[in-house]
TIRO-470483 format. One record per residue: residue in three letters; chain; residue number from 0; x, z, y of N, C-alpha, C, O in turn. Coordinates in pm, whole numbers, plus 50000, padded with zeros to 5 digits. Layout:
<atoms>
<type: Ala | mol: A | seq: NUM | neast: X | nup: Z | nnorth: Y | caeast: X | caup: Z | canorth: Y | ceast: X | cup: Z | cnorth: Y | oeast: X | oup: Z | onorth: Y>
...
</atoms>
This chain:
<atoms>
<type: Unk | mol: A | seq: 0 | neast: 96278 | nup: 35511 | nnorth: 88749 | caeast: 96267 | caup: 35398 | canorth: 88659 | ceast: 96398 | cup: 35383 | cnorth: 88581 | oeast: 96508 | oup: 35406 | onorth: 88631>
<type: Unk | mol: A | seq: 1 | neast: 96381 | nup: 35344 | nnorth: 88462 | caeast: 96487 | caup: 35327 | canorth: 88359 | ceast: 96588 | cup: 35237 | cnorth: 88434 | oeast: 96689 | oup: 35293 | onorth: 88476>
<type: Unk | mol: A | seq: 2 | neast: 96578 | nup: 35151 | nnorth: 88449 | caeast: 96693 | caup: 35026 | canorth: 88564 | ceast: 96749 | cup: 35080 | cnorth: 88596 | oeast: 96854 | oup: 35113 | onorth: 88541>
<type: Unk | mol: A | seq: 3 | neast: 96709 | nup: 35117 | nnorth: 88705 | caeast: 96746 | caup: 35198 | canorth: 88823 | ceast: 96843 | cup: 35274 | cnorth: 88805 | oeast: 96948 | oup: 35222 | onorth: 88843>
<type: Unk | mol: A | seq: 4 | neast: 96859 | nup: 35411 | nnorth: 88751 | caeast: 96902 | caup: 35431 | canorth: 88711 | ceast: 96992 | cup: 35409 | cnorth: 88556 | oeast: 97077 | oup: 35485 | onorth: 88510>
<type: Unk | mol: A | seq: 5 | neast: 96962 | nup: 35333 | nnorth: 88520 | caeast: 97072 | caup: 35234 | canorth: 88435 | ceast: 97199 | cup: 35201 | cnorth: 88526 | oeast: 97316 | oup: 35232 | onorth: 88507>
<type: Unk | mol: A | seq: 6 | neast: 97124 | nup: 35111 | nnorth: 88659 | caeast: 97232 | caup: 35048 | canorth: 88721 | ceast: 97339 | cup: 35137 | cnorth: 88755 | oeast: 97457 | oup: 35116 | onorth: 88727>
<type: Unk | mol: A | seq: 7 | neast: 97280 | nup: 35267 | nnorth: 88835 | caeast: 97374 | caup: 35319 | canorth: 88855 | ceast: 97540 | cup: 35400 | cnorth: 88792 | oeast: 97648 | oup: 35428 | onorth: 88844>
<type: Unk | mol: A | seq: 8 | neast: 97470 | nup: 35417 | nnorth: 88630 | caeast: 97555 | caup: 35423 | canorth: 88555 | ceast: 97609 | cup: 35312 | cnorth: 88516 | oeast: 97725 | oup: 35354 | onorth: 88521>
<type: Unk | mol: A | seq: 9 | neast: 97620 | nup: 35215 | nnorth: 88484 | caeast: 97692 | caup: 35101 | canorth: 88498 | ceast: 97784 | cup: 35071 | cnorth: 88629 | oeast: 97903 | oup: 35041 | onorth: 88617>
<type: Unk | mol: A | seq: 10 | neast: 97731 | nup: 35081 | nnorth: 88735 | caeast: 97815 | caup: 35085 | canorth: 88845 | ceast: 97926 | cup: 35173 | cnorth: 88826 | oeast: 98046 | oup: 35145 | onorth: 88835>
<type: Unk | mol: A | seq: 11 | neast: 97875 | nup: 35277 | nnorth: 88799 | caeast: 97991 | caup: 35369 | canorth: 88786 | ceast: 98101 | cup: 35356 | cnorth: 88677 | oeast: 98217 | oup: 35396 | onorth: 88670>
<type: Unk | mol: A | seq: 12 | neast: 98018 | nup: 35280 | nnorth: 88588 | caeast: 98146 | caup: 35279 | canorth: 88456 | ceast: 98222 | cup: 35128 | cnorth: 88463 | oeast: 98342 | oup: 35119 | onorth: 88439>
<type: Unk | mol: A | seq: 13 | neast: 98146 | nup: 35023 | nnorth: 88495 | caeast: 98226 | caup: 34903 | canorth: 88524 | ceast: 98242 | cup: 34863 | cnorth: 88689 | oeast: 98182 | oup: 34929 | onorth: 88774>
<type: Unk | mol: A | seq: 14 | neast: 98303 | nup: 34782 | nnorth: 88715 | caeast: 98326 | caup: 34763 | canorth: 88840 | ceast: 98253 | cup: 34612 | cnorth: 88859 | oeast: 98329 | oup: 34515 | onorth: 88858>
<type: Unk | mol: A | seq: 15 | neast: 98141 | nup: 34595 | nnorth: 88871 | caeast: 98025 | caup: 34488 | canorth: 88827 | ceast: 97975 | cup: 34440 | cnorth: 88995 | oeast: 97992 | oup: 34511 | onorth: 89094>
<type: Unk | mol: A | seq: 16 | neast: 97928 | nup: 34339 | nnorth: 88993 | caeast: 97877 | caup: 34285 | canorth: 89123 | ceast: 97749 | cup: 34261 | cnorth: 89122 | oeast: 97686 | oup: 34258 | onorth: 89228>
<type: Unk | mol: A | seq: 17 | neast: 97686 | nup: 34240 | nnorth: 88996 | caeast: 97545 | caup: 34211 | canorth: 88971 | ceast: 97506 | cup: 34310 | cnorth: 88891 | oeast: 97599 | oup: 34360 | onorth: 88828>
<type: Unk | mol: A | seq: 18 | neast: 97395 | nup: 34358 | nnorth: 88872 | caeast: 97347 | caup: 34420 | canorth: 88730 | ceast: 97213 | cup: 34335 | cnorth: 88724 | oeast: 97133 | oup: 34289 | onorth: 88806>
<type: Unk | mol: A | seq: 19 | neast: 97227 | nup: 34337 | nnorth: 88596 | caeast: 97083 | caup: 34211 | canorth: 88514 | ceast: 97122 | cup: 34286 | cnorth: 88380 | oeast: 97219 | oup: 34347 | onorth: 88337>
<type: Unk | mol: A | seq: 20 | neast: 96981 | nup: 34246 | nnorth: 88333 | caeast: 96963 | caup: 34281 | canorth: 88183 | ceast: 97054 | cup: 34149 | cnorth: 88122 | oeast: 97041 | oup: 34153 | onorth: 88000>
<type: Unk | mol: A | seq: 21 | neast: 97109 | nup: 34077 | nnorth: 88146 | caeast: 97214 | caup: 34011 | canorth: 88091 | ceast: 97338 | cup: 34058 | cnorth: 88056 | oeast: 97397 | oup: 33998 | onorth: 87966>
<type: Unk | mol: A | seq: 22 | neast: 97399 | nup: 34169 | nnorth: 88115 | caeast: 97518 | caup: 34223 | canorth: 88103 | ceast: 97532 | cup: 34277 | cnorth: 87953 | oeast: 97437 | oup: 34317 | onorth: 87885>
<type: Unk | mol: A | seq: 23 | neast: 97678 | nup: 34273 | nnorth: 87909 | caeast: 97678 | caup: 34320 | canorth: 87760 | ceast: 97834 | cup: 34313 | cnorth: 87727 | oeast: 97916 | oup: 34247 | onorth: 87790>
<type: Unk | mol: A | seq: 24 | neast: 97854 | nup: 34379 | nnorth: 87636 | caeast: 97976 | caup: 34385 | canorth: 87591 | ceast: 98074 | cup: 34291 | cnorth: 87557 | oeast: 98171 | oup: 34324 | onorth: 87490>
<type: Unk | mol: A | seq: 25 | neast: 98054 | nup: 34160 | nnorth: 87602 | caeast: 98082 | caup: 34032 | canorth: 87554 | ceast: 98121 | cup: 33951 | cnorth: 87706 | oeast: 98206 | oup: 33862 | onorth: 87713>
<type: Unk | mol: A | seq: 26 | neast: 98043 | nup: 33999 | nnorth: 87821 | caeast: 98080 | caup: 33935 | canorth: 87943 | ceast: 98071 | cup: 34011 | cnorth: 88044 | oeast: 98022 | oup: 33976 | onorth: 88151>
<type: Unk | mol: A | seq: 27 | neast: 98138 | nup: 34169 | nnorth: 88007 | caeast: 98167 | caup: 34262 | canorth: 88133 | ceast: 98285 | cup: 34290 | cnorth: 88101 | oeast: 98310 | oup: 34308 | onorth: 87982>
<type: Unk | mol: A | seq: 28 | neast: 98392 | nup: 34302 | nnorth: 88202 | caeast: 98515 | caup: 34293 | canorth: 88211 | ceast: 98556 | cup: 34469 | cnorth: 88208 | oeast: 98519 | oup: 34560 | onorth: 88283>
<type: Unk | mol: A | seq: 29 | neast: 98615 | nup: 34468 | nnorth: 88130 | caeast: 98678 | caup: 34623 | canorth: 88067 | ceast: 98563 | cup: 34727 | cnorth: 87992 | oeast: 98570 | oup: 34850 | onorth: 87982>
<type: Unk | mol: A | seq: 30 | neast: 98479 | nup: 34655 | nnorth: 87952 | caeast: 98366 | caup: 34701 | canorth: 87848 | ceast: 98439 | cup: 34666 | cnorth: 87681 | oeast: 98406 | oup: 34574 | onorth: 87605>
<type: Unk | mol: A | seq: 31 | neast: 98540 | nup: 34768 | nnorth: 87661 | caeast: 98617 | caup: 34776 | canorth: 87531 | ceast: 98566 | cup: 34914 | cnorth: 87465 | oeast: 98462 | oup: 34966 | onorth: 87505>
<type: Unk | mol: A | seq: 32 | neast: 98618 | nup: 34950 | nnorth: 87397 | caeast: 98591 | caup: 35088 | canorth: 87312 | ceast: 98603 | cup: 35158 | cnorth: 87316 | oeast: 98564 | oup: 35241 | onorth: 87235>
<type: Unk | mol: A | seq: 33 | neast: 98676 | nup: 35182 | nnorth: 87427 | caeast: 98697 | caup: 35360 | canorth: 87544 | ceast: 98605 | cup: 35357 | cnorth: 87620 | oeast: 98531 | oup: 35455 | onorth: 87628>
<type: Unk | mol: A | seq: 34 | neast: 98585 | nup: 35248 | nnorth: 87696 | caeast: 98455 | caup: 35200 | canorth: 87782 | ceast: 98326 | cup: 35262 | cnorth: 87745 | oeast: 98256 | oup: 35348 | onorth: 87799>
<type: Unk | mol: A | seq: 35 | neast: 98311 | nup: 35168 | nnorth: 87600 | caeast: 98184 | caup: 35220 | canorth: 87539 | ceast: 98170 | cup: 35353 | cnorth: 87552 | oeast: 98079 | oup: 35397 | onorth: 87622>
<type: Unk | mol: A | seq: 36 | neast: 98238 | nup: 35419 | nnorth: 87500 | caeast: 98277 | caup: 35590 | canorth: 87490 | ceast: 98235 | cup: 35652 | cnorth: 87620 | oeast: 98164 | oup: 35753 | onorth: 87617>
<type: Unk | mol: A | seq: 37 | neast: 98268 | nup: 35606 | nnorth: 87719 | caeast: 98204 | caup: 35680 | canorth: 87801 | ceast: 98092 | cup: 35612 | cnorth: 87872 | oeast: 98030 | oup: 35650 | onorth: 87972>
<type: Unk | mol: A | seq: 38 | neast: 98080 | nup: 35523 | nnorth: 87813 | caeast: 97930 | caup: 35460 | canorth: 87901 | ceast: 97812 | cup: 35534 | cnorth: 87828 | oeast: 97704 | oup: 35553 | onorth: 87884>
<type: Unk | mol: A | seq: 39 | neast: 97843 | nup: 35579 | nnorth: 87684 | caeast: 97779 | caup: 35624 | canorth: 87573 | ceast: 97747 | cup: 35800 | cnorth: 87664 | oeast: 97637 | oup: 35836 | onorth: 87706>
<type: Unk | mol: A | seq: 40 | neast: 97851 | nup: 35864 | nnorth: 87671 | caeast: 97871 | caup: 35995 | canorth: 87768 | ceast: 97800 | cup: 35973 | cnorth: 87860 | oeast: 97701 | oup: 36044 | onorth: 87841>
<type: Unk | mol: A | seq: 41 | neast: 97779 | nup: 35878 | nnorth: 88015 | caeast: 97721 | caup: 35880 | canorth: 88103 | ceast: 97595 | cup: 35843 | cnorth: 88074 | oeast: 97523 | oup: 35851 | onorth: 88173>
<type: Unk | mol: A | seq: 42 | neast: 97516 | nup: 35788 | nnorth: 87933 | caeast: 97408 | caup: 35774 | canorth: 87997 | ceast: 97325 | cup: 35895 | cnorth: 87900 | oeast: 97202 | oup: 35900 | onorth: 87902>
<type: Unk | mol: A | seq: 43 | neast: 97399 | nup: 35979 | nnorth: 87824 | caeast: 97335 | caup: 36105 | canorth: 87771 | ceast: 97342 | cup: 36248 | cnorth: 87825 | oeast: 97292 | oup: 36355 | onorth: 87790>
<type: Unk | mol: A | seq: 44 | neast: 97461 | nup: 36189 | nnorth: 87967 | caeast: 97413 | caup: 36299 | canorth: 88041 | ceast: 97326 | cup: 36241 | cnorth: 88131 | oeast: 97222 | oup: 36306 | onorth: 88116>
<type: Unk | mol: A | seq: 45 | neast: 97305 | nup: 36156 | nnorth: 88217 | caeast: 97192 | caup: 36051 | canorth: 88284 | ceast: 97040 | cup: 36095 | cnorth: 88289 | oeast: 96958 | oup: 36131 | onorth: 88374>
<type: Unk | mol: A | seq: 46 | neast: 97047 | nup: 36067 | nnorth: 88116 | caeast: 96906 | caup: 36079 | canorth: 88054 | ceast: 96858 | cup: 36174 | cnorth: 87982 | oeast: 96750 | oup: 36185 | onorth: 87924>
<type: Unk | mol: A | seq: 47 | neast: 96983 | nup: 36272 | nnorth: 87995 | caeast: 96953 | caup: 36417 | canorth: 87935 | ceast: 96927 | cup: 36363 | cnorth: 87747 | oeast: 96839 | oup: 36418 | onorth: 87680>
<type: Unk | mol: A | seq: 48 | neast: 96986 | nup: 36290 | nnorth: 87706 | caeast: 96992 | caup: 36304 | canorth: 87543 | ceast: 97065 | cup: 36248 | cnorth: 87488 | oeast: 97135 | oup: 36154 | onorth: 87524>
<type: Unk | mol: A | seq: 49 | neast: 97055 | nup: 36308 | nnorth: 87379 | caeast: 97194 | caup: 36270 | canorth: 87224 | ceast: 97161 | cup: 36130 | cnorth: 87174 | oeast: 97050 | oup: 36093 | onorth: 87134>
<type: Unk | mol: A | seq: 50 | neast: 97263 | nup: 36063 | nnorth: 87182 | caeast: 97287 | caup: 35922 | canorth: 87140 | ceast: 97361 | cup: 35977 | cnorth: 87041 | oeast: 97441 | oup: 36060 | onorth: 87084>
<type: Unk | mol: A | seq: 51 | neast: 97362 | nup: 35950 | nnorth: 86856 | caeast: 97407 | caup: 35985 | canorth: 86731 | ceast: 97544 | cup: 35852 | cnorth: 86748 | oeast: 97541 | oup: 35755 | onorth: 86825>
<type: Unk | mol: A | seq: 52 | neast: 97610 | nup: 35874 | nnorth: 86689 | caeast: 97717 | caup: 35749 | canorth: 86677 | ceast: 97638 | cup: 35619 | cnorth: 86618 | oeast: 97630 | oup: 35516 | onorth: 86684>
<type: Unk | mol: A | seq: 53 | neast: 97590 | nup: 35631 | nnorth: 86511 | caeast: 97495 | caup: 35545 | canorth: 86437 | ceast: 97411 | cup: 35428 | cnorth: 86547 | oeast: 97430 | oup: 35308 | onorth: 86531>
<type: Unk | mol: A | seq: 54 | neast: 97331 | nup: 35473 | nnorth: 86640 | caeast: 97270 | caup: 35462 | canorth: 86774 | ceast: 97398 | cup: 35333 | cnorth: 86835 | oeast: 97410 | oup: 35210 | onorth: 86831>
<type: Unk | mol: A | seq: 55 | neast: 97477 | nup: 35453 | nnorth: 86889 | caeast: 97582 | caup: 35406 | canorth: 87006 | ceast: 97653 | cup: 35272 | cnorth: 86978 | oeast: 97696 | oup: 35193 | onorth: 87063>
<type: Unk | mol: A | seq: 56 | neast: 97661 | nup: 35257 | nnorth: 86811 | caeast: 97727 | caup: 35098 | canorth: 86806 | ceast: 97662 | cup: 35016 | cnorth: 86851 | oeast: 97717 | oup: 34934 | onorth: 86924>
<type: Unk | mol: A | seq: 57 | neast: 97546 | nup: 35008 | nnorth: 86830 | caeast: 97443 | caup: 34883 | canorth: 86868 | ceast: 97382 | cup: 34904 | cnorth: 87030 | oeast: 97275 | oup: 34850 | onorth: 87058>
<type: Unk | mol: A | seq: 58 | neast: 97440 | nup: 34967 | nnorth: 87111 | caeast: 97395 | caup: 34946 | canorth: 87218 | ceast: 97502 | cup: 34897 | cnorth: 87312 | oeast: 97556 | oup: 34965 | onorth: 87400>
<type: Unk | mol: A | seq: 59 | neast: 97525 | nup: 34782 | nnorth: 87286 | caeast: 97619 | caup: 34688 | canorth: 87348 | ceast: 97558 | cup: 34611 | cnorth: 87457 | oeast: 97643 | oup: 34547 | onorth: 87519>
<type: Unk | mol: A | seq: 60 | neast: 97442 | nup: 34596 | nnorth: 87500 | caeast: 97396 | caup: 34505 | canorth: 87611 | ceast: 97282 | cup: 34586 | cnorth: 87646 | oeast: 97211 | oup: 34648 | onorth: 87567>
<type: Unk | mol: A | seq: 61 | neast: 97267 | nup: 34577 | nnorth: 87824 | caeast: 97154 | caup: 34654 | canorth: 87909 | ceast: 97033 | cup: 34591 | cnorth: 87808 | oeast: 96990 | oup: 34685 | onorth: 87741>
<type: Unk | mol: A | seq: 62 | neast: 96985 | nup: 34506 | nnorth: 87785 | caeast: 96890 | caup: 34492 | canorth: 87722 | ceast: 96838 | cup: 34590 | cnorth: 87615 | oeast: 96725 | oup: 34636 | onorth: 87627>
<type: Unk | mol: A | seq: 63 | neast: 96906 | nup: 34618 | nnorth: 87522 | caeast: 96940 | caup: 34665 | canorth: 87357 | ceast: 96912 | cup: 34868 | cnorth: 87461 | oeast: 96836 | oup: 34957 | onorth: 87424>
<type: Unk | mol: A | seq: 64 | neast: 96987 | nup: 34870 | nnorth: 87556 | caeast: 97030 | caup: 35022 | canorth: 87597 | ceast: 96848 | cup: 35073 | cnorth: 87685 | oeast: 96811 | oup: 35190 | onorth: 87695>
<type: Unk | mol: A | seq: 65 | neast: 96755 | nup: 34933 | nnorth: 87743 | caeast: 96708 | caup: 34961 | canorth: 87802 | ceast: 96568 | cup: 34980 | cnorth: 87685 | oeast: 96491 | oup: 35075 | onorth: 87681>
<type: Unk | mol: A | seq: 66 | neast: 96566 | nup: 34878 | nnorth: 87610 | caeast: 96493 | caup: 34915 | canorth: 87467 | ceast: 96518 | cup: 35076 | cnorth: 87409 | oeast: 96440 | oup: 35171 | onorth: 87418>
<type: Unk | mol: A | seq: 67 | neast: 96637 | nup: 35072 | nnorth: 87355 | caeast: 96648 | caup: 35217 | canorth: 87314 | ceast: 96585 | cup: 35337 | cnorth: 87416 | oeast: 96492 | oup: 35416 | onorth: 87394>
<type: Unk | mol: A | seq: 68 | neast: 96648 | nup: 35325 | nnorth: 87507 | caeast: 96565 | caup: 35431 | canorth: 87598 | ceast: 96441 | cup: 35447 | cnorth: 87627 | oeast: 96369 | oup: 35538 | onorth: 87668>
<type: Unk | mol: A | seq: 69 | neast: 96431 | nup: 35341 | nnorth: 87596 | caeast: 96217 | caup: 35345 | canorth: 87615 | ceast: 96187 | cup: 35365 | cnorth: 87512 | oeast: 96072 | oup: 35407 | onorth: 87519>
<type: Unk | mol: A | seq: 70 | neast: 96233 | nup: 35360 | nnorth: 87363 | caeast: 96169 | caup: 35420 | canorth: 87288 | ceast: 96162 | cup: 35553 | cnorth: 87287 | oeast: 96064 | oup: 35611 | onorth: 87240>
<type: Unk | mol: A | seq: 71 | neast: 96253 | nup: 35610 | nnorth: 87333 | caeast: 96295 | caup: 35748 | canorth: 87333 | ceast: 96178 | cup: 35785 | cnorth: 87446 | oeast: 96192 | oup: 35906 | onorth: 87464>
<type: Unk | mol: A | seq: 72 | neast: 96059 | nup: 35734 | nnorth: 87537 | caeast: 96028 | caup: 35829 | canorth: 87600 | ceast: 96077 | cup: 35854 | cnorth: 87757 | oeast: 95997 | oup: 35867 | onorth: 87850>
<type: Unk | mol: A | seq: 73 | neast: 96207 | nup: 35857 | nnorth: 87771 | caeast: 96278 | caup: 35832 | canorth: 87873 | ceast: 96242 | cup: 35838 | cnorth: 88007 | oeast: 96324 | oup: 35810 | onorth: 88094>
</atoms>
């Protein structure tokens, strides 16, 4: 399941106590622009695909990341 494995990449990239589709770039602590960078990296190796830069700005919150991925098929 998409979550699921969501969470776990998030775990790995922030140091988080909860995961909820609430989380986002606005109220996770060291989710800055290197952050992004590799949260962007972990979840295209994750999910086995290319996130374009274009893509990667706007996926600032599990919500927005869990949308995108389901469109993709995922």
């Amino acid at each position: 399941m998409i979550k699921d494995r969501l969470e776990v990449v998030f775990r790995q990239s922030f140091e988080i106590e909860k995961f909820t589709e609430d989380l986002s770039i606005d109220n996770v602590p060291g989710w800055d622009s290197m952050a992004h960078v590799g949260l962007i990296l972990a979840l295209q190796k994750e999910f086995a695909i290319s996130i374009p830069p274009a893509d990667a700005i706007e996926l600032t919150s599990v919500k927005n990341i869990i949308r995108y991925l389901a469109n993709r098929d995922v």
